[in-house]
N, C-alpha and C positions, 0 to 999 in steps of 0.2 A: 079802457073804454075809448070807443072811435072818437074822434068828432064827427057830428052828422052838419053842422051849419057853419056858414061861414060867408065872406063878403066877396061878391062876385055881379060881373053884370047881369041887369036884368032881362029875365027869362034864360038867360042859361042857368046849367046847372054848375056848381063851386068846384073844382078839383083842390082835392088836397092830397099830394103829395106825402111821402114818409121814407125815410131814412131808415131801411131796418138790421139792422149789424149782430148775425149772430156767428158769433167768433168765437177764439181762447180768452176762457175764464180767467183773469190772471188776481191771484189776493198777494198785497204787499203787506209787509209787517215792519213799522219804521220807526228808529225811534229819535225823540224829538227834546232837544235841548233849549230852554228858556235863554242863553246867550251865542248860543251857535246857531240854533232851527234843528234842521235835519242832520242829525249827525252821523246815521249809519240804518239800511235798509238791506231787506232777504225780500224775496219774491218764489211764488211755487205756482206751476198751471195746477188750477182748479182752486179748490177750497184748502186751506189748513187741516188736519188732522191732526190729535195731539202731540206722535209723536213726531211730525215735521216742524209743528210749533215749536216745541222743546229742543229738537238741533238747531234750530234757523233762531231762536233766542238767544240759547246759549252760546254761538257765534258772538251776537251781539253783546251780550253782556261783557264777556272776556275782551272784546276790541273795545267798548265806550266806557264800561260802568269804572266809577273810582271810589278809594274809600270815601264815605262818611265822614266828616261834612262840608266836603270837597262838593266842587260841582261837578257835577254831571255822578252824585250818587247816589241818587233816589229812584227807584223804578218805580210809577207810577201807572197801574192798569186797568181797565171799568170792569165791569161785574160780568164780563163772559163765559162762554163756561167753559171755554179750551181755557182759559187763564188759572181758571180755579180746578182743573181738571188732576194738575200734577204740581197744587201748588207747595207744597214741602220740598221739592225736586227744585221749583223755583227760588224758593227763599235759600237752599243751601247753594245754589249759584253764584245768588246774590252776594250772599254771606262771604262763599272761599272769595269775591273780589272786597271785601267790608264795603259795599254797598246794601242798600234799605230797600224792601219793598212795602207800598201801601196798596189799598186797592182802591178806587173811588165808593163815596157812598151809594149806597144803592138808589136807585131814580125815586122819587116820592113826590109827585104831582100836588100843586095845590090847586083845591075845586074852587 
C-alpha cells in the first residue's frame, strides 16, 4: 500500500519519493554458533530447492558440525519444510559427524 499523505507546504501537493530495487534474489543459509556467532555460510541466486539445501548443508555440516557434546554439535532448525523435506538424509549427516539434530517447536500463539 502507497502512502497517500504526508507533511508538506501549504497548498502544494507532498512528493514522496521511493526507492524501488528489483534485482538478484539472493537466500543465504548460515549457520550460527552460541560462542563464535556466524561460523560458516552457502548462498544460491534465487530460492533454495531441496536438493541445493541438502548440498549446501552438507558442506556445512562436514566443515562446522563436531561430536556430541562438544560444541558446536547440535544442529538446531524451525519447522520449514525444505528442513523437513529430506529429514532422514539430514539426521544420517549429522550422525556420520556424531553431531544432534533437533527441530524447534512448532509456533503456538497465545490469544
Amino acid at each position: 500500500a502507497r502512502r497517500k499523505r504526508g507533511w508538506g507546504a501549504i497548498g502544494s501537493p507532498v512528493c514522496i519519493s521511493e526507492i524501488l530495487f528489483r534485482g538478484s534474489h539472493v537466500s543465504v543459509l548460515a549457520l550460527y554458533s552460541r560462542s563464535d556467532g556466524f561460523t560458516a555460510w552457502a548462498h544460491c541466486l534465487g530460492g533454495y530447492d531441496t536438493a541445493t539445501f541438502l548440498e549446501h548443508i552438507a558442506v556445512l555440516i562436514k566443515a562446522v558440525m563436531k561430536p556430541y557434546p562438544g560444541a558446536d554439535s547440535v544442529l538446531c532448525l524451525d519447522n520449514c519444510r525444505i528442513h523437513h523435506a529430506e529429514e532422514l538424509k539430514l539426521r544420517r549427516m549429522c550422525a556420520k559427524e556424531g553431531a544432534h539434530l533437533i527441530f524447534l517447536a512448532p509456533y503456538c500463539p497465545i490469544d
